[in-house]
SEMI-292159 format. One record per atom (N, C-alpha, C): residue in three letters; atom name; x, y, z. Coordinates in Angstrom, 3 decimals. Atoms other than C-alpha are relative to their C-alpha. Layout:
pafi=ala | lumdren=CA | c1=X | c2=Y | c3=Z
...
// end
This chain:
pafi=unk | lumdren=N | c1=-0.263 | c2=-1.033 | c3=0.962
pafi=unk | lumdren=CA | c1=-118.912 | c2=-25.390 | c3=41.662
pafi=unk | lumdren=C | c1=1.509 | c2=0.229 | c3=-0.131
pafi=unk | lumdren=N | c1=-1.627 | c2=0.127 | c3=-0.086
pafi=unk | lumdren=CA | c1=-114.962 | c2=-25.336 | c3=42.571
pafi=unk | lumdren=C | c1=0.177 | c2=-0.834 | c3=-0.599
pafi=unk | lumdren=N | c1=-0.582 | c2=1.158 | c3=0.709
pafi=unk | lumdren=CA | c1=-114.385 | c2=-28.425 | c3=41.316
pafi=unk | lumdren=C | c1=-0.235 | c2=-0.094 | c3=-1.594
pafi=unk | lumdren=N | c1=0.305 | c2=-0.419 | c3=1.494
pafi=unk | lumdren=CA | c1=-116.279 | c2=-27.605 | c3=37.756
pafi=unk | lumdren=C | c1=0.876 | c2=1.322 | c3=-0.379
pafi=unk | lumdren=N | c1=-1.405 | c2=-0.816 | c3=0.745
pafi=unk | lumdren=CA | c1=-113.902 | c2=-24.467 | c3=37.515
pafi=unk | lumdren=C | c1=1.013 | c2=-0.438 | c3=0.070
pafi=unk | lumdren=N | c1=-1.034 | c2=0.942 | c3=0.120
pafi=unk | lumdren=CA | c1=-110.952 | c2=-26.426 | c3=38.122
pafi=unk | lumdren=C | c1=0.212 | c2=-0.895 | c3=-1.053
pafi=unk | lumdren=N | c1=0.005 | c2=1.176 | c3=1.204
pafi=unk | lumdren=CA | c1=-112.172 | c2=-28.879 | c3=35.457
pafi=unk | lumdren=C | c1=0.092 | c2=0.652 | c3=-1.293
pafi=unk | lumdren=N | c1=1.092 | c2=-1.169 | c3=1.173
pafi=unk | lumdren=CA | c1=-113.520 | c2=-25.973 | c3=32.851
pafi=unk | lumdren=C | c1=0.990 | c2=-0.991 | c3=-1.479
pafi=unk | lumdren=N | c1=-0.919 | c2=-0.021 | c3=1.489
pafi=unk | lumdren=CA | c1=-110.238 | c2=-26.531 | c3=30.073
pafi=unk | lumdren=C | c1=-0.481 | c2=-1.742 | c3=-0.058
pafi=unk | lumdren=N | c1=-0.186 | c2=1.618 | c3=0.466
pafi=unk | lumdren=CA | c1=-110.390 | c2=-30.165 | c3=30.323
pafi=unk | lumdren=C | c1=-1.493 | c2=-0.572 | c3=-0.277
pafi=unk | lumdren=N | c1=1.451 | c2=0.748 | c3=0.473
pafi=unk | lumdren=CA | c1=-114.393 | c2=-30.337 | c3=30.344
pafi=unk | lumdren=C | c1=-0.176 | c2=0.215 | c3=-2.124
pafi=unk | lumdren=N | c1=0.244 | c2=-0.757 | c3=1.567
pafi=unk | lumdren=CA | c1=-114.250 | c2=-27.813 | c3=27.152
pafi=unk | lumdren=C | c1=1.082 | c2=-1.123 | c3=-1.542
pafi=unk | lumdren=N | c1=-0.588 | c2=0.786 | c3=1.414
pafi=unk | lumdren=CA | c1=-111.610 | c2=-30.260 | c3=25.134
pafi=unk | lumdren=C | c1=-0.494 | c2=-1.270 | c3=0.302
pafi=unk | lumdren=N | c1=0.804 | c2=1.278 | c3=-0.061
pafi=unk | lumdren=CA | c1=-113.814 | c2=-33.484 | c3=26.136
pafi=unk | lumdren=C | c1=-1.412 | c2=0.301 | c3=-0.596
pafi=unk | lumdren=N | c1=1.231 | c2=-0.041 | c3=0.320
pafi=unk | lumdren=CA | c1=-116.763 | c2=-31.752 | c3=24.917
pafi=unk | lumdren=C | c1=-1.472 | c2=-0.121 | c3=1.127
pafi=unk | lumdren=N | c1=1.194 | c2=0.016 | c3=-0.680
pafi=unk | lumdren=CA | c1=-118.684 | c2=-31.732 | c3=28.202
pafi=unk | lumdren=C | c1=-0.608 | c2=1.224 | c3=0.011
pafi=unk | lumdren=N | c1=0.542 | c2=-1.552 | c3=0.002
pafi=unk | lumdren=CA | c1=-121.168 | c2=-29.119 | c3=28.692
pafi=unk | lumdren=C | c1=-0.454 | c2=-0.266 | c3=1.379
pafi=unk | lumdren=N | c1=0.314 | c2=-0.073 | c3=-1.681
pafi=unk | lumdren=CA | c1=-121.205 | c2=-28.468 | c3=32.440
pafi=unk | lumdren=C | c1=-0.318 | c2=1.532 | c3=-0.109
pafi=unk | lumdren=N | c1=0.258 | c2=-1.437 | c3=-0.048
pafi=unk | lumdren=CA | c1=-122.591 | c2=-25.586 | c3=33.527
pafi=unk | lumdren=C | c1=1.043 | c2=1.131 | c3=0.082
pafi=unk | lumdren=N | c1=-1.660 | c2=-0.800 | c3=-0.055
pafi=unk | lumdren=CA | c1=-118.785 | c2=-24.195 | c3=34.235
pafi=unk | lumdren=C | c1=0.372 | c2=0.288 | c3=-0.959
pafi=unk | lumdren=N | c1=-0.661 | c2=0.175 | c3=1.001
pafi=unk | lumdren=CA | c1=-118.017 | c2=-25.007 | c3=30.806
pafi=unk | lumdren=C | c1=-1.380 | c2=0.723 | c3=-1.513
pafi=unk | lumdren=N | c1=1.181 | c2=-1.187 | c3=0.717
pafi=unk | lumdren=CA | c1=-121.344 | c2=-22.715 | c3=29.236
pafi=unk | lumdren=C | c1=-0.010 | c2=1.189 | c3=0.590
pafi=unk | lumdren=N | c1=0.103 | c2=-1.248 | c3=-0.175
pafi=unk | lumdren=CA | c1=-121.143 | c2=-19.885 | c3=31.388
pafi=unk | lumdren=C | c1=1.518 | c2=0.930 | c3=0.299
pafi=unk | lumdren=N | c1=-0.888 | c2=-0.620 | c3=-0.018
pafi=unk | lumdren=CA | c1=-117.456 | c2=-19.385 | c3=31.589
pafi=unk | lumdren=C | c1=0.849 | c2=0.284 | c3=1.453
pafi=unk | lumdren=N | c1=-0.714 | c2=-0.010 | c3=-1.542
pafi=unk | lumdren=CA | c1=-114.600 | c2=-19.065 | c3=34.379
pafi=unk | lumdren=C | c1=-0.364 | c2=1.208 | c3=0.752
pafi=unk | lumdren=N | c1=0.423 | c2=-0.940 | c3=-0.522
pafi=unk | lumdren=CA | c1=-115.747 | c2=-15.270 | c3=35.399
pafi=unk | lumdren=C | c1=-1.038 | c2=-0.209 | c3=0.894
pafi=unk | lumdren=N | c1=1.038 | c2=0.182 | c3=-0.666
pafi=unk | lumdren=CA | c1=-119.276 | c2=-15.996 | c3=35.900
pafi=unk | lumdren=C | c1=-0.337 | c2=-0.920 | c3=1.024
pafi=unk | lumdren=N | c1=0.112 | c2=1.050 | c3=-0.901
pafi=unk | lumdren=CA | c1=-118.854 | c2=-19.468 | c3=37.379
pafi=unk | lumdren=C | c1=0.507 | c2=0.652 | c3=1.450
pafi=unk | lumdren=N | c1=-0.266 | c2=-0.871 | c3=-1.202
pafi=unk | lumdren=CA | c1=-116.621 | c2=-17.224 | c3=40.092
pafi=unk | lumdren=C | c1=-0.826 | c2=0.290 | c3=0.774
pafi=unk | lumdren=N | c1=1.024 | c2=-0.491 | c3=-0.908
pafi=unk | lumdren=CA | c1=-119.137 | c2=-15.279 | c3=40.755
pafi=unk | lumdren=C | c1=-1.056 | c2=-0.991 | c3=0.448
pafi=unk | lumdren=N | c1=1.599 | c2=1.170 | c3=-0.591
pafi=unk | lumdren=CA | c1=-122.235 | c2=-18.382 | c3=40.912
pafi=unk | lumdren=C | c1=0.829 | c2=0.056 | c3=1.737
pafi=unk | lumdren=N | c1=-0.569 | c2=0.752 | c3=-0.989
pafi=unk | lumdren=CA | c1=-119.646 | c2=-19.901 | c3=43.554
pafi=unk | lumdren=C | c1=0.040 | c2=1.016 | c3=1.413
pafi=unk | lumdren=N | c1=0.467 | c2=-0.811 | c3=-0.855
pafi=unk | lumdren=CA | c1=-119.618 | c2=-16.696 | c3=45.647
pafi=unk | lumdren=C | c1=-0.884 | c2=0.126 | c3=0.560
pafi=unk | lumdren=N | c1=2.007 | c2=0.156 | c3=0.002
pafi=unk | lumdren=CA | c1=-123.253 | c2=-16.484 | c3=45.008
pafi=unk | lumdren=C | c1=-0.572 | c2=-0.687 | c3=1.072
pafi=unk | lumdren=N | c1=0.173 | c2=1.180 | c3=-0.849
pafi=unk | lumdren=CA | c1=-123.744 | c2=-19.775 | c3=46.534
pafi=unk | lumdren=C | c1=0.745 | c2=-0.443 | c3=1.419
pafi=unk | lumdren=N | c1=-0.682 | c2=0.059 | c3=-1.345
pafi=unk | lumdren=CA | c1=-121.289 | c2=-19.624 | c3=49.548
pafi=unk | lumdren=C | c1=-1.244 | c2=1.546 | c3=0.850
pafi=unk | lumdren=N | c1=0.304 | c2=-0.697 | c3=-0.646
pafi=unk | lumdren=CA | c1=-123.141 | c2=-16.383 | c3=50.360
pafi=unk | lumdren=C | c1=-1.535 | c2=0.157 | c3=0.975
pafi=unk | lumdren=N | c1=1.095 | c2=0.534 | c3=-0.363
pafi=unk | lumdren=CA | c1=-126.510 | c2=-17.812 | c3=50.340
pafi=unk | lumdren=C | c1=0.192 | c2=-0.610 | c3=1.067
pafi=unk | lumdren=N | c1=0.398 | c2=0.707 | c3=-1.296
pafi=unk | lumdren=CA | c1=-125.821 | c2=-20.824 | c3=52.865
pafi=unk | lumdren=C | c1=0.797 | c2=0.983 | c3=0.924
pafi=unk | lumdren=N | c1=-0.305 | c2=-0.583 | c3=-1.290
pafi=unk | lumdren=CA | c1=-124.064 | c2=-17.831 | c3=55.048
pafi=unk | lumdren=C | c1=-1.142 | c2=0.998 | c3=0.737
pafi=unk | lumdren=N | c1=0.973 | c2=-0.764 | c3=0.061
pafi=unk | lumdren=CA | c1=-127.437 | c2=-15.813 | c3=54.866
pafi=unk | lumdren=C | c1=-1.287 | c2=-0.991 | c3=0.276
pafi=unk | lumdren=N | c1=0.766 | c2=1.126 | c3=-0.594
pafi=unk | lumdren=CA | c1=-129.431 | c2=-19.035 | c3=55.500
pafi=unk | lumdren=C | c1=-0.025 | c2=0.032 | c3=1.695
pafi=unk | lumdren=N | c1=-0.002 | c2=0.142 | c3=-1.564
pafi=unk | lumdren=CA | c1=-129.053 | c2=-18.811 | c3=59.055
pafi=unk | lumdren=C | c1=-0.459 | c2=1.410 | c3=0.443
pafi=unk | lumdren=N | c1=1.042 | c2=-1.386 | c3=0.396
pafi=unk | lumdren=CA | c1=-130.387 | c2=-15.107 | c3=58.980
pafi=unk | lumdren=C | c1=-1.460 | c2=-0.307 | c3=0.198
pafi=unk | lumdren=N | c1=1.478 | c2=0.471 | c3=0.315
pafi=unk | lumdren=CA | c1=-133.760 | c2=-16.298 | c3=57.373
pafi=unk | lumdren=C | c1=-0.132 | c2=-0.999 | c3=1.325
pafi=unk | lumdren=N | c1=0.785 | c2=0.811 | c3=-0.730
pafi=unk | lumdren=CA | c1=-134.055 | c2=-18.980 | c3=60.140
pafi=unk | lumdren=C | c1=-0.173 | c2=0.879 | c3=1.508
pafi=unk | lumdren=N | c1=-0.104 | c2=-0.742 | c3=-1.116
pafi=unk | lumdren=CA | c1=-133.273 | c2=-16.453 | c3=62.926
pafi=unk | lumdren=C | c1=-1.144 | c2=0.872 | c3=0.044
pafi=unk | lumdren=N | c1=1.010 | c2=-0.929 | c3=0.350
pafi=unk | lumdren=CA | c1=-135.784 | c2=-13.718 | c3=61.480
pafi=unk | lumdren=C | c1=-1.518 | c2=-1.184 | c3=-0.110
pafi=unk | lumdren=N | c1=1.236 | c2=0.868 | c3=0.150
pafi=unk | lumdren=CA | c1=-138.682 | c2=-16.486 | c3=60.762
pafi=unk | lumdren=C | c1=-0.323 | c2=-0.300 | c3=1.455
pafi=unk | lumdren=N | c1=0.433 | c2=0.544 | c3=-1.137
pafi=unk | lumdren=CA | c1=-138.415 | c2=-17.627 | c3=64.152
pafi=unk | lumdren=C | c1=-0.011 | c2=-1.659 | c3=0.537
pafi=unk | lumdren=N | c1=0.314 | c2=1.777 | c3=0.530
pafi=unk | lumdren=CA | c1=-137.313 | c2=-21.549 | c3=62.605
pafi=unk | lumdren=C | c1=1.055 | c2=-0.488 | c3=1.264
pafi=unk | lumdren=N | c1=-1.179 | c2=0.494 | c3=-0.755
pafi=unk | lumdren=CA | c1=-134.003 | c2=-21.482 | c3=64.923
pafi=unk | lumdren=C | c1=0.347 | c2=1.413 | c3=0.953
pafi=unk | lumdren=N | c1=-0.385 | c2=-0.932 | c3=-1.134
pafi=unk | lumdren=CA | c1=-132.652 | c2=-19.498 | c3=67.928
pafi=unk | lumdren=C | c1=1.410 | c2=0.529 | c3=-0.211
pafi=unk | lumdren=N | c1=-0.552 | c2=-0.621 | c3=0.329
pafi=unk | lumdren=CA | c1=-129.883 | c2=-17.132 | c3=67.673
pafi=unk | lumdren=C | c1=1.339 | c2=-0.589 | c3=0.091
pafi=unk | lumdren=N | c1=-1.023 | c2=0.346 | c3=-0.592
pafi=unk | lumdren=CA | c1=-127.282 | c2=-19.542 | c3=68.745
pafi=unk | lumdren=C | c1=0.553 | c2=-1.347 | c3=-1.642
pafi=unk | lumdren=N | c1=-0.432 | c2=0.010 | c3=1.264
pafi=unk | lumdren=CA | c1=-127.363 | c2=-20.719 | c3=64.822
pafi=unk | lumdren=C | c1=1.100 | c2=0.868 | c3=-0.645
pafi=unk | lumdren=N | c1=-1.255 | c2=-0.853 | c3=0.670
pafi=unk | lumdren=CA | c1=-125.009 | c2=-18.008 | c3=63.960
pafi=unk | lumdren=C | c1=1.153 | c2=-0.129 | c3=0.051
pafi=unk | lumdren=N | c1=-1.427 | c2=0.918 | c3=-0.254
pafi=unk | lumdren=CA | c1=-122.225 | c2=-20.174 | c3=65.198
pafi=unk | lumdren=C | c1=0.155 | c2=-0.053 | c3=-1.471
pafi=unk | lumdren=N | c1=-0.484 | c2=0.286 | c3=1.369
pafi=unk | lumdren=CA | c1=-121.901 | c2=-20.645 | c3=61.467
pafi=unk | lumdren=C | c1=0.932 | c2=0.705 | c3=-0.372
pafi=unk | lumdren=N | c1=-1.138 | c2=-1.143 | c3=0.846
pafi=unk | lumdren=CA | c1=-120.079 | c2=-17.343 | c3=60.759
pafi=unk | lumdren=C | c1=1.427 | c2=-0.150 | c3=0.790
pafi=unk | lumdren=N | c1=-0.454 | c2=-0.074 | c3=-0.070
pafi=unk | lumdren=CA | c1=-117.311 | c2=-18.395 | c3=62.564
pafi=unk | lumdren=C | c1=0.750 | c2=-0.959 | c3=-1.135
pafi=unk | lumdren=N | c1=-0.742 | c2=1.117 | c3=0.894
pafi=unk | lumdren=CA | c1=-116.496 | c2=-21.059 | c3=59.490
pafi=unk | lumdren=C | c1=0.184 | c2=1.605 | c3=-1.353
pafi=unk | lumdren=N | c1=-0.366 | c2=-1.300 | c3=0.553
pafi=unk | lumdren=CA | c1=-116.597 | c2=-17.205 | c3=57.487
pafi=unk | lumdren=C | c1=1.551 | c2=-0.447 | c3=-0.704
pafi=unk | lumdren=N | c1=-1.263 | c2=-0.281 | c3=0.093
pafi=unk | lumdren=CA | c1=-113.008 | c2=-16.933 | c3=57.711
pafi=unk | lumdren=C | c1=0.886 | c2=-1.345 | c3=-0.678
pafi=unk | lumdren=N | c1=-0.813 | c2=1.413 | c3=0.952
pafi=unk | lumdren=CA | c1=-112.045 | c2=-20.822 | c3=56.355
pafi=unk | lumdren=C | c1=-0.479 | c2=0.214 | c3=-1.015
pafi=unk | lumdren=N | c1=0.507 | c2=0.284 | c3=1.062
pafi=unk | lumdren=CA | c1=-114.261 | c2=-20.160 | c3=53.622
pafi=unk | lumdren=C | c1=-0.057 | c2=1.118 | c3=-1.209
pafi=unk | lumdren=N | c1=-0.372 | c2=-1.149 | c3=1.202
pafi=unk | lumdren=CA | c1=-113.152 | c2=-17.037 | c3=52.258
pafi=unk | lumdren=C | c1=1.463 | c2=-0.228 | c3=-0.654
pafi=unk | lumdren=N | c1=-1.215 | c2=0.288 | c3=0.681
pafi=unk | lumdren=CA | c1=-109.745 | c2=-18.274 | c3=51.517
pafi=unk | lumdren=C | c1=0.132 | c2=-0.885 | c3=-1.220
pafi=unk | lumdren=N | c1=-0.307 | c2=1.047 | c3=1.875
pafi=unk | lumdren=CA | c1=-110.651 | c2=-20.992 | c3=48.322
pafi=unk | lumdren=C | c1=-1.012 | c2=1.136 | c3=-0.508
pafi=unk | lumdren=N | c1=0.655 | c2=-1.039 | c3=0.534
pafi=unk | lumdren=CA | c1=-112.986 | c2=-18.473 | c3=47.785
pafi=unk | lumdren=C | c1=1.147 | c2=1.113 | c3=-1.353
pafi=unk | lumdren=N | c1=-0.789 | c2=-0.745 | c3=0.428
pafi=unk | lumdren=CA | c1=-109.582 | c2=-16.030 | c3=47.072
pafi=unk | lumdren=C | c1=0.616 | c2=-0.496 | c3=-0.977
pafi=unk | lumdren=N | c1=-0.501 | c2=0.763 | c3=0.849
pafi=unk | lumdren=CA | c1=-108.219 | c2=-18.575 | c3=45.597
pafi=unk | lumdren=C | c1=-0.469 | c2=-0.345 | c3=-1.044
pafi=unk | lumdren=N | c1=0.929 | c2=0.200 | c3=1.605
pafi=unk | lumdren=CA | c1=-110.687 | c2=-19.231 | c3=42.588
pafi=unk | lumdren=C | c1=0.152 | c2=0.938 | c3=-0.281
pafi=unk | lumdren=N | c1=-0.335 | c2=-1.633 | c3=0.963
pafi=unk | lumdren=CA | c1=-110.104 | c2=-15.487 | c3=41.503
pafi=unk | lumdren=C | c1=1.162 | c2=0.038 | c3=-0.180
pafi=unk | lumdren=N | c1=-1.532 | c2=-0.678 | c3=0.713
pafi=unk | lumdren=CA | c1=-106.709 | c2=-15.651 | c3=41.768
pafi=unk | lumdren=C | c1=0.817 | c2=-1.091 | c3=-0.314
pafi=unk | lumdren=N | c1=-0.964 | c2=1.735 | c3=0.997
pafi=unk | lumdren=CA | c1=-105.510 | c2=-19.260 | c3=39.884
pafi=unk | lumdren=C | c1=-1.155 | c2=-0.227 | c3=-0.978
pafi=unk | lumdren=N | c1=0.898 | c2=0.853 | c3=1.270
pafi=unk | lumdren=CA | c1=-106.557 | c2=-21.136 | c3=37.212
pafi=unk | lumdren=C | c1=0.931 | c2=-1.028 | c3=-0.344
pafi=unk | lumdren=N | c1=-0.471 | c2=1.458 | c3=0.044
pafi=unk | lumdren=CA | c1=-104.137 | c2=-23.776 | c3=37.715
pafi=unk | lumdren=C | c1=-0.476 | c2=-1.028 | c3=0.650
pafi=unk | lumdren=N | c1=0.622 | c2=1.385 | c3=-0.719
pafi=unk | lumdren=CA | c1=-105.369 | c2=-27.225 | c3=38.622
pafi=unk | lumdren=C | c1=0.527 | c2=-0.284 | c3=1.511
pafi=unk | lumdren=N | c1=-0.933 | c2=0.203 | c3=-0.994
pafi=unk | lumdren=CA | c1=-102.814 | c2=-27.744 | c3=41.305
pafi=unk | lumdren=C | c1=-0.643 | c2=1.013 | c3=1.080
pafi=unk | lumdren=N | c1=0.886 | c2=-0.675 | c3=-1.319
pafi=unk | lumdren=CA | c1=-103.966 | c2=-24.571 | c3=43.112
pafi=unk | lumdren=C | c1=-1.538 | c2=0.463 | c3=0.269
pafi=unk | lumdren=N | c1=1.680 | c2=0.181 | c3=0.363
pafi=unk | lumdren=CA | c1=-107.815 | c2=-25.065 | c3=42.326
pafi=unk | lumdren=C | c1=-0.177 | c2=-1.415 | c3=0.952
pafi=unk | lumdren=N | c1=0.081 | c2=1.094 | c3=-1.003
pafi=unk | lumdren=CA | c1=-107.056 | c2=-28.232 | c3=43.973
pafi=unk | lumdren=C | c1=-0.088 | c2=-0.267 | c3=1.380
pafi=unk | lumdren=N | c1=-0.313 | c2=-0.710 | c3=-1.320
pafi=unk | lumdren=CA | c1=-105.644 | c2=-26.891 | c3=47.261
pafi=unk | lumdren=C | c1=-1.346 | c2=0.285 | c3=0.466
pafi=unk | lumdren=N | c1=1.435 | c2=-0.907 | c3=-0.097
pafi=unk | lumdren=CA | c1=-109.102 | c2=-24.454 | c3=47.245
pafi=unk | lumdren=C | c1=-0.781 | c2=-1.070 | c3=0.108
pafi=unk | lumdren=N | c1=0.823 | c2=0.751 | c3=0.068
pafi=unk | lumdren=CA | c1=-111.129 | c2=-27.299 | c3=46.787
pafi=unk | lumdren=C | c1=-0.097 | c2=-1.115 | c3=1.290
pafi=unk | lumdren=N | c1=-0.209 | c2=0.980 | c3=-0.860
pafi=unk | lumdren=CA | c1=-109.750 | c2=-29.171 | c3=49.595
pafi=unk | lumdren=C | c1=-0.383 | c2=1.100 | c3=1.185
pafi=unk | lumdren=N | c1=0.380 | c2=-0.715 | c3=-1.571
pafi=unk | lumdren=CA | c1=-110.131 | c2=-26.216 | c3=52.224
pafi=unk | lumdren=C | c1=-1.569 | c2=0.292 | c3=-0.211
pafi=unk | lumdren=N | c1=1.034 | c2=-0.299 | c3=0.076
pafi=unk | lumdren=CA | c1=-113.316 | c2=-25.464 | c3=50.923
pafi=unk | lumdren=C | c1=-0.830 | c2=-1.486 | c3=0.292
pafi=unk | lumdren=N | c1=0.816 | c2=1.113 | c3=-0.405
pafi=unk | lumdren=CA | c1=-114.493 | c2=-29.216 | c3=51.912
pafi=unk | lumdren=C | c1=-0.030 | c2=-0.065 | c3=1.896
pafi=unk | lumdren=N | c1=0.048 | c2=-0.194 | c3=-1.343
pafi=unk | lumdren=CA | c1=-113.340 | c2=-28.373 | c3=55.354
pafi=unk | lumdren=C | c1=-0.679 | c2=0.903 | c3=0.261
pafi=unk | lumdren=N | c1=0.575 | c2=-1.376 | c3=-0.401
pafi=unk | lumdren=CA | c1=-114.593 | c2=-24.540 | c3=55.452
pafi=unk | lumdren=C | c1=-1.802 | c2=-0.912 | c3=-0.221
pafi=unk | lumdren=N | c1=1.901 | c2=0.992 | c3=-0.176
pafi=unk | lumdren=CA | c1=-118.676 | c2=-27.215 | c3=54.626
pafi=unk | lumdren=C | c1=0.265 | c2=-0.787 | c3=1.241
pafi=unk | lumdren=N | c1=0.029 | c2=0.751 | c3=-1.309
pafi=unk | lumdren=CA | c1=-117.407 | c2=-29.218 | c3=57.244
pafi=unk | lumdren=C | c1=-0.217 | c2=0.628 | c3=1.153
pafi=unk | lumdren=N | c1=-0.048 | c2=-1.309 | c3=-0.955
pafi=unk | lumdren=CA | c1=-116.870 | c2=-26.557 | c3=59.511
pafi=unk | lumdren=C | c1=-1.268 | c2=0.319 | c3=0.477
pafi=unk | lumdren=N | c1=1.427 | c2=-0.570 | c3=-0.319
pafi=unk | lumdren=CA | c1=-120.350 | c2=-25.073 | c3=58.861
pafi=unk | lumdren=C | c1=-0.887 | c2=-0.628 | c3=0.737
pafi=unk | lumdren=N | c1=1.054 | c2=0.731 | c3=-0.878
pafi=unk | lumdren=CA | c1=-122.089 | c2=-28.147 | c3=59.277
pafi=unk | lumdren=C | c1=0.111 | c2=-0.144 | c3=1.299
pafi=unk | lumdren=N | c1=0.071 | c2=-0.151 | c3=-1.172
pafi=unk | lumdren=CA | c1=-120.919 | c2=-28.501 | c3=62.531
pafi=unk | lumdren=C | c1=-0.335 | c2=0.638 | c3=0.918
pafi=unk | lumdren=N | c1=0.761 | c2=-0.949 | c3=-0.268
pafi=unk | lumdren=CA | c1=-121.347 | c2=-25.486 | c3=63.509
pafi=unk | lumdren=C | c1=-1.693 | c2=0.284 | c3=-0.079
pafi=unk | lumdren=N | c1=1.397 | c2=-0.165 | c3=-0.442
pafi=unk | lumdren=CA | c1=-124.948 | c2=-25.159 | c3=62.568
pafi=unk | lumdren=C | c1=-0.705 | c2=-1.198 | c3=0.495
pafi=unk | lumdren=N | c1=0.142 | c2=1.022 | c3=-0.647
pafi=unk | lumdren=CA | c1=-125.646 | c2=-28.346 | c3=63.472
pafi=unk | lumdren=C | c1=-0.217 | c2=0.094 | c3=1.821
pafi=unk | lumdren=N | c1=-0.074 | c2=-0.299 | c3=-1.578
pafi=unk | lumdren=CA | c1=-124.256 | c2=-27.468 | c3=67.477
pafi=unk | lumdren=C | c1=-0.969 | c2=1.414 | c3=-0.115
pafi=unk | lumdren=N | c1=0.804 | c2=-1.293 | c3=-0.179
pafi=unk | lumdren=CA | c1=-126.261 | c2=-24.100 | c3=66.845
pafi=unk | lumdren=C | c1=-1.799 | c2=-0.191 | c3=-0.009
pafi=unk | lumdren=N | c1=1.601 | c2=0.802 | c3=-0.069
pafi=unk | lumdren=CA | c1=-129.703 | c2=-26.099 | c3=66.397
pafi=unk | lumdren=C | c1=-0.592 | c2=-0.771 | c3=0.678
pafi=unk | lumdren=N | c1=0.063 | c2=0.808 | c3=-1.244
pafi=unk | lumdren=CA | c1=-128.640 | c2=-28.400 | c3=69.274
pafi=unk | lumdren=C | c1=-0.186 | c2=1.277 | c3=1.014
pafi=unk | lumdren=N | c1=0.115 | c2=-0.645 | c3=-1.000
pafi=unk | lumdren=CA | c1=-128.312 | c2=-25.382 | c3=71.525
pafi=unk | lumdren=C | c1=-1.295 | c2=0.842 | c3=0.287
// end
């Protein structure tokens, strides 16, 4: 979803219709929130179900990498620093997976 707001101007004068480029740079914001907040609330649901043991919540320490491209999509709309965001935000998934990953081993 970062990478489709980053693209939005250049999808909109190629004529693509990405979902970034129909619902607009605001809303896409918010999806992308949306969707970071979900897989941080995913580990919740497996704790409460009873799917994984509490030692899943290792995840929220990737929190704090992943609120910063987060900040960064609200506050640019240049490519250059959409780019940046896009690159910590491949680490802040990396992060997670590891994390829940070692939290499903333990």
């Amino acid at each position: 979803m970062l990478n489709n707001l980053r693209d939005i101007d250049t999808d909109v004068a190629a004529g693509k219709r990405t979902l970034a480029t129909r619902i607009g740079r605001g809303p896409t914001r918010w999806l992308l929130v949306a969707l970071v907040c979900v897989a941080f609330a995913f580990p919740i649901a497996l704790v409460a179900t009873k799917l994984a043991g509490a030692a899943v919540m290792l995840v929220y320490l990737a929190v704090p990498i992943a609120a910063l491209p987060l900040r960064t999509a609200f506050a640019a709309t240049s490519a250059p620093a959409l780019v940046g965001a896009l690159k910590r935000m491949a680490v802040a998934q990396l992060t997670y997976a590891l994390l829940f990953t070692l939290g499903l081993l333990l």
